[in-house]
KOLGU-4560 file (N, C-alpha, C; in nm, 3 decimals, padded with zeros to 5 digits):
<recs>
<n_xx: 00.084 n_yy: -00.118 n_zz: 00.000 ca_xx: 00.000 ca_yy: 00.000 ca_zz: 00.000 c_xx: 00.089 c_yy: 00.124 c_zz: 00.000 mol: A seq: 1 type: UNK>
<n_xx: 00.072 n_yy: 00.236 n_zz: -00.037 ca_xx: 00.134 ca_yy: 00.363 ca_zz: -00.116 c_xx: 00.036 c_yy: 00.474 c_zz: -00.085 mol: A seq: 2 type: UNK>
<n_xx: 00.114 n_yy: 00.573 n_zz: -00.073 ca_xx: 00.053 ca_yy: 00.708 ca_zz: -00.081 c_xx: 00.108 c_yy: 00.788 c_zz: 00.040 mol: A seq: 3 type: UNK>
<n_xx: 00.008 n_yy: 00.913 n_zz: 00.019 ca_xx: 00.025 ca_yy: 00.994 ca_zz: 00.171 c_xx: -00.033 c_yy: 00.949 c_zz: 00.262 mol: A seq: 4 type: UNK>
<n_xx: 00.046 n_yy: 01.060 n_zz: 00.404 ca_xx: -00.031 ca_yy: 00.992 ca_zz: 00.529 c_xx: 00.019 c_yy: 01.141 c_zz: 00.545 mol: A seq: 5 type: UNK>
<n_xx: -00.105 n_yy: 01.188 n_zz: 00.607 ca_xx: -00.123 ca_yy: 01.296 ca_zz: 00.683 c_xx: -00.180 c_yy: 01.254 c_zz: 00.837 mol: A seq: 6 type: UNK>
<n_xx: -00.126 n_yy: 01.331 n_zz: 00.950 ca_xx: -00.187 ca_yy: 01.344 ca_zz: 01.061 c_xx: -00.184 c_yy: 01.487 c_zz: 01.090 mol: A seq: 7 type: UNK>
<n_xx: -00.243 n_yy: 01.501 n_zz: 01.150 ca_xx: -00.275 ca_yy: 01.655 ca_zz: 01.236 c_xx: -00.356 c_yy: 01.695 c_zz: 01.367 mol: A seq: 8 type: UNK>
<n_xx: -00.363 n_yy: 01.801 n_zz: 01.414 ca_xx: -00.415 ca_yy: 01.810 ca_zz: 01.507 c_xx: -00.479 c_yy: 01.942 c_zz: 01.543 mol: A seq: 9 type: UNK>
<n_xx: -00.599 n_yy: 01.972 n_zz: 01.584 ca_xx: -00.659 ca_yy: 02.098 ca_zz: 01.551 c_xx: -00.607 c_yy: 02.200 c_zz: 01.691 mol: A seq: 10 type: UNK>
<n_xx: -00.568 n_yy: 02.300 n_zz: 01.673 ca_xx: -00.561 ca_yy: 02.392 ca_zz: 01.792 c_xx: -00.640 c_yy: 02.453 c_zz: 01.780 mol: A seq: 11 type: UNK>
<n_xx: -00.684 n_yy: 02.501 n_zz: 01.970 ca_xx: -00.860 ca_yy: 02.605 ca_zz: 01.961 c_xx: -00.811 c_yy: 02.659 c_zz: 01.988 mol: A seq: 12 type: UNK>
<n_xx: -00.704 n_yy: 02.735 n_zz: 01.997 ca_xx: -00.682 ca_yy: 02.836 ca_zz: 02.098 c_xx: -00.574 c_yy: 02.949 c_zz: 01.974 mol: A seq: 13 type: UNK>
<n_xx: -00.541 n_yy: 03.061 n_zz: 02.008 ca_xx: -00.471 ca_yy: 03.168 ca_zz: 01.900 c_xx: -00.330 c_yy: 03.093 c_zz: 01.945 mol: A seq: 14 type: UNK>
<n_xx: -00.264 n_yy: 03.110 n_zz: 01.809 ca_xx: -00.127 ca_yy: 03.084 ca_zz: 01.809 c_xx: -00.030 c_yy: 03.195 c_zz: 01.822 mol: A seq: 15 type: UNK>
<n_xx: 00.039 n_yy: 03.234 n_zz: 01.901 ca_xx: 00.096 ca_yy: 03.342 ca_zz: 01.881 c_xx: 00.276 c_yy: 03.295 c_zz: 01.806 mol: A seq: 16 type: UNK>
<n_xx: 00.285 n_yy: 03.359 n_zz: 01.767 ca_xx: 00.347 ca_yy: 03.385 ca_zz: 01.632 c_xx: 00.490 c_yy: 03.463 c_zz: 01.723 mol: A seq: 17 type: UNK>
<n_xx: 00.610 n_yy: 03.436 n_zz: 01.630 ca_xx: 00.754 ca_yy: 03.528 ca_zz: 01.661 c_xx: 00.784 c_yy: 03.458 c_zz: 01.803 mol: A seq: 18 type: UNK>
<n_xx: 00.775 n_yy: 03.343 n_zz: 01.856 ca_xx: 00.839 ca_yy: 03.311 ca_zz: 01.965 c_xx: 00.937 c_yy: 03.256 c_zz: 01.953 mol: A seq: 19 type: UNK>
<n_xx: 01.029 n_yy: 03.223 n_zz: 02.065 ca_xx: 01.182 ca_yy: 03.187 ca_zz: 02.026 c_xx: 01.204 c_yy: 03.068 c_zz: 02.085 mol: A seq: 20 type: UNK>
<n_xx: 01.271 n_yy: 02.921 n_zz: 02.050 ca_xx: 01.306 ca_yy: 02.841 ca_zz: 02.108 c_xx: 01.400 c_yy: 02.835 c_zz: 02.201 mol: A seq: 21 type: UNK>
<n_xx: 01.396 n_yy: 02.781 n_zz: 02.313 ca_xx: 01.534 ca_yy: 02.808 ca_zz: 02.404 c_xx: 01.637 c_yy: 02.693 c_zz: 02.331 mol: A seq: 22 type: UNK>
<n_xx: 01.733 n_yy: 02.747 n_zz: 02.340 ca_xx: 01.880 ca_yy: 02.676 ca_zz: 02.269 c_xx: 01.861 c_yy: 02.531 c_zz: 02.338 mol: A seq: 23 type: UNK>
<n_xx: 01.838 n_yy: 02.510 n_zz: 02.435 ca_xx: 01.906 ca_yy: 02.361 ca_zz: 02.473 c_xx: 01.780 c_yy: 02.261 c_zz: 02.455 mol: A seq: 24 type: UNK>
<n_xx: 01.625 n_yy: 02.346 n_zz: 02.407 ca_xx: 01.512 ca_yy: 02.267 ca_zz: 02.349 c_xx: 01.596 c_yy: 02.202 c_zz: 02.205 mol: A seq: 25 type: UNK>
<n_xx: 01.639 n_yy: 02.303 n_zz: 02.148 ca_xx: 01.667 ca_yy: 02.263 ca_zz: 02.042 c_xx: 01.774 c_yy: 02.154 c_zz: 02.019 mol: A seq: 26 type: UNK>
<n_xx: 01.877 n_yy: 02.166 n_zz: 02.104 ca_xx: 01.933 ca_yy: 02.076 ca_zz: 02.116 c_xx: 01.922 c_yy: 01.915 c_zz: 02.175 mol: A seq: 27 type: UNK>
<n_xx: 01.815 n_yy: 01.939 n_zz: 02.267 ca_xx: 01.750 ca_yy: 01.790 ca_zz: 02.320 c_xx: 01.642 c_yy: 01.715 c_zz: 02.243 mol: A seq: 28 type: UNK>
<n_xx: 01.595 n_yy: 01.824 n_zz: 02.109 ca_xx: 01.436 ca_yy: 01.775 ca_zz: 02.064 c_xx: 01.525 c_yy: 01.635 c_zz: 01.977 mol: A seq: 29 type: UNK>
<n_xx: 01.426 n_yy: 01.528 n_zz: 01.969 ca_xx: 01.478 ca_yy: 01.396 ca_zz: 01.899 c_xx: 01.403 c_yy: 01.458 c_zz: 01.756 mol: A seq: 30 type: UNK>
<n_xx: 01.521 n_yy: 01.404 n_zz: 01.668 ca_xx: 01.404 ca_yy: 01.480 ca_zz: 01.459 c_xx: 01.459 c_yy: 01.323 c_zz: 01.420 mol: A seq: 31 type: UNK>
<n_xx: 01.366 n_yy: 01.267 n_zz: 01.430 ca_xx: 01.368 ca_yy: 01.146 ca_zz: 01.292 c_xx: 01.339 c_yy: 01.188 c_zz: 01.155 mol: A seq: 32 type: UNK>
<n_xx: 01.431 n_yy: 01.145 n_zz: 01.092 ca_xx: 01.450 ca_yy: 01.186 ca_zz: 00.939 c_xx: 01.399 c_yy: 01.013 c_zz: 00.844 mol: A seq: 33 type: UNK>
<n_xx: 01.341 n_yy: 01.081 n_zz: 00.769 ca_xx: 01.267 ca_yy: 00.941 ca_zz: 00.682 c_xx: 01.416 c_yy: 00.927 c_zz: 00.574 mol: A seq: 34 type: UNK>
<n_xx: 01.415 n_yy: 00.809 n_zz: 00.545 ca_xx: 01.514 ca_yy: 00.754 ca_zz: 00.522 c_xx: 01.524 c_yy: 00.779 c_zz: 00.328 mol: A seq: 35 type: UNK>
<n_xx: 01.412 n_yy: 00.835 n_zz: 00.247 ca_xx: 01.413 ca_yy: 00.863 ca_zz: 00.150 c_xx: 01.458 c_yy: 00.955 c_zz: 00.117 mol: A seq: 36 type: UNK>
<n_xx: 01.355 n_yy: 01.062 n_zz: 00.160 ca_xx: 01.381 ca_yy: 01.206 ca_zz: 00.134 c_xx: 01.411 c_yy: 01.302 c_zz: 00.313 mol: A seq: 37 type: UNK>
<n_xx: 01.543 n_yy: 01.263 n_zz: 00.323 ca_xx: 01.518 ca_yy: 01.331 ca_zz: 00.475 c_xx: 01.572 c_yy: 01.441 c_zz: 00.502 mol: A seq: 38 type: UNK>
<n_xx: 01.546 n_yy: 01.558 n_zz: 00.369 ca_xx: 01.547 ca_yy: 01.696 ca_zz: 00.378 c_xx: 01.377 c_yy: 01.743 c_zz: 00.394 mol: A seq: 39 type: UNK>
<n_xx: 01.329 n_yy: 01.645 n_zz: 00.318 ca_xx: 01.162 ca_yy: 01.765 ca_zz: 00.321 c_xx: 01.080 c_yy: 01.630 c_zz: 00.443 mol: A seq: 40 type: UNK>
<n_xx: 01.128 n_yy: 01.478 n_zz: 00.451 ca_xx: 01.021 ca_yy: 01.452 ca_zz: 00.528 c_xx: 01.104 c_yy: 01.412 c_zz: 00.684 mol: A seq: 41 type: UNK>
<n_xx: 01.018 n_yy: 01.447 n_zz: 00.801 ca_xx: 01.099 ca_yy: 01.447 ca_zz: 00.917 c_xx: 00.962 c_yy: 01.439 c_zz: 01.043 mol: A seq: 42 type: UNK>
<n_xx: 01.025 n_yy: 01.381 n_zz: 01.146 ca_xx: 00.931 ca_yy: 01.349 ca_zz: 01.247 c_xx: 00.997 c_yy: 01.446 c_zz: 01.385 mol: A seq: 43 type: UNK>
<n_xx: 00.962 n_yy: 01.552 n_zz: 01.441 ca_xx: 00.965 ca_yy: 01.594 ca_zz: 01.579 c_xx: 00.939 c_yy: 01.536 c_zz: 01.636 mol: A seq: 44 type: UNK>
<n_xx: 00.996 n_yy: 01.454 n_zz: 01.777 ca_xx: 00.929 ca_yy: 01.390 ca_zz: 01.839 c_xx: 00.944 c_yy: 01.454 c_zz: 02.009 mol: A seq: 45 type: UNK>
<n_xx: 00.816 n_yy: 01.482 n_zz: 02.083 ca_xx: 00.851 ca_yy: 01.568 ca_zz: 02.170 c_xx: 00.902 c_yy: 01.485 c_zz: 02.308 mol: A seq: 46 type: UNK>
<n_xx: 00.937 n_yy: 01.553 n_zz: 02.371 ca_xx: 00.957 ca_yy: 01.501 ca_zz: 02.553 c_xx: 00.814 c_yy: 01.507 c_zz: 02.595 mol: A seq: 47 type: UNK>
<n_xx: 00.799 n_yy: 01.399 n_zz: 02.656 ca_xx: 00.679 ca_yy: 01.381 ca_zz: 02.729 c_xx: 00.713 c_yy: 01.420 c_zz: 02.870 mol: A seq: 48 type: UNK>
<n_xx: 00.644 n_yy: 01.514 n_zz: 02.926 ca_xx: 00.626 ca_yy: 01.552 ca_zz: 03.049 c_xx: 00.576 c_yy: 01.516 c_zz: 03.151 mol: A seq: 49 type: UNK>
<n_xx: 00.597 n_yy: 01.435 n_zz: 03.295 ca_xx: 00.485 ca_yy: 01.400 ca_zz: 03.378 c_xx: 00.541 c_yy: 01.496 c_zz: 03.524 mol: A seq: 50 type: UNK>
<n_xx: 00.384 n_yy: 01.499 n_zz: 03.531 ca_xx: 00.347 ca_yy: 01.638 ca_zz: 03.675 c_xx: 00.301 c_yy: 01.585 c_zz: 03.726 mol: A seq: 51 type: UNK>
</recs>
């Protein structure tokens, strides 16, 4: 089986726009890269948080 796969997820709330990542997010976030094209396709995968 072939094709796209889209997922998504709806936000209700306003996005605000121009915020800045802190440097060491960026450095801890895990990016899986698809093994074809792994300039345009890529997976963020976040830290799960427990409170």
């Amino acid at each position: 089986r072939t094709g796209l796969k889209v997922f998504t997820t709806i936000l209700d709330k306003p996005y605000q726009t121009g915020r800045k990542v802190a440097e060491d997010f960026k450095a801890t976030m895990t990016i899986v890269f698809d093994d074809l094209l792994p300039q345009w396709n890529y997976t963020a995968v976040p830290e799960v948080q427990v409170i």
